[in-house]
C-alpha positions in Angstrom: 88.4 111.2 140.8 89.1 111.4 137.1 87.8 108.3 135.3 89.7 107.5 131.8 87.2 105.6 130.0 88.8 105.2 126.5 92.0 103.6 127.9 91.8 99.9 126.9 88.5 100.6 125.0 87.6 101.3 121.4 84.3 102.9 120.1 83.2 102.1 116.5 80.4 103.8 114.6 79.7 102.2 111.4 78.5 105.2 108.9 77.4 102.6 106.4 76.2 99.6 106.5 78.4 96.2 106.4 81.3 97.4 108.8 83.1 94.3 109.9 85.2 94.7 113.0 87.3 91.6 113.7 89.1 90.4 116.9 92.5 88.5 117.1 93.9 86.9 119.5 98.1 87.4 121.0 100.9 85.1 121.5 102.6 82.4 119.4 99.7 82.7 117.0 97.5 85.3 115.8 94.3 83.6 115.6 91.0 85.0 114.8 89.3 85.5 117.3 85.6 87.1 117.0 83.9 89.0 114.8 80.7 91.3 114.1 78.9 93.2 111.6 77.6 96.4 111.8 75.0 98.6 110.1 74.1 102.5 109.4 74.7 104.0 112.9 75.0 101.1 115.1 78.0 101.5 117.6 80.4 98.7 119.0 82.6 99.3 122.0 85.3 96.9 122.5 88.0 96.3 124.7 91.6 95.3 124.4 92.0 92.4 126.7 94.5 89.9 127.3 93.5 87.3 125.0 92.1 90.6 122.4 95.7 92.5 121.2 94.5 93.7 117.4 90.7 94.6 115.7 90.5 94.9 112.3 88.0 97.1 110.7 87.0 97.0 107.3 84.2 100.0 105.7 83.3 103.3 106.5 83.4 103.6 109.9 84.5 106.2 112.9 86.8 104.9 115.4 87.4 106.8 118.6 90.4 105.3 121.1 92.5 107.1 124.0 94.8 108.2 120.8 91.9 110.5 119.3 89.6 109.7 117.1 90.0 108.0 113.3 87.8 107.4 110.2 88.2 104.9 108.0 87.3 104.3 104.8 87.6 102.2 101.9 89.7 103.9 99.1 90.2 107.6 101.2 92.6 108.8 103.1 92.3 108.3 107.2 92.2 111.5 108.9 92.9 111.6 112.7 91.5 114.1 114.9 92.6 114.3 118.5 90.8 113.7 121.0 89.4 117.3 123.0 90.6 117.4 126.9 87.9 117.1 129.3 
C-alpha cells in the first residue's frame, strides 16, 4: 500500500528566524485564522482542512507540498524544485 503523505499537508522549514506562517479560513469571508512563528530550523507541518483553504508565509523559508518543493524569500526569486518519485 502506497501512503501519499504530502497530499493535504505542507512542511515548512524556517532558514532564518521570524518565519510567520498564517492560516485563513474559506467561504463568504476569508478570515484569519491562526498563526505561528518560527525560528532557525524549526519545522511546521500543516494541513489544509476544511475550515484551513490558504497559509501565508512570510521570510526565508522552505516549503515542501505534493506540488514539489518551494523557497521563499523576501526580495529573491522563488525557485521550485519538484518533488523526486519514491
Amino acid at each position: 500500500m502506497e501512503i501519499d503523505l504530502l497530499q493535504d499537508y505542507v512542511v515548512i522549514k524556517a532558514l532564518e528566524s521570524g518565519v510567520s506562517v498564517a492560516g485563513l479560513t474559506r467561504g463568504e469571508e476569508t478570515k484569519f485564522l491562526h498563526s505561528e512563528k518560527l525560528e532557525r530550523g524549526e519545522v511546521l507541518v500543516a494541513q489544509f482542512t476544511e475550515h484551513v483553504s490558504v497559509m501565508k508565509i512570510r521570510g526565508h523559508a522552505r516549503i515542501w507540498t505534493q506540488f514539489g518543493e518551494v523557497d521563499a524569500e523576501s526580495d529573491v526569486e522563488l525557485h521550485h524544485r519538484p518533488l523526486p518519485r519514491l
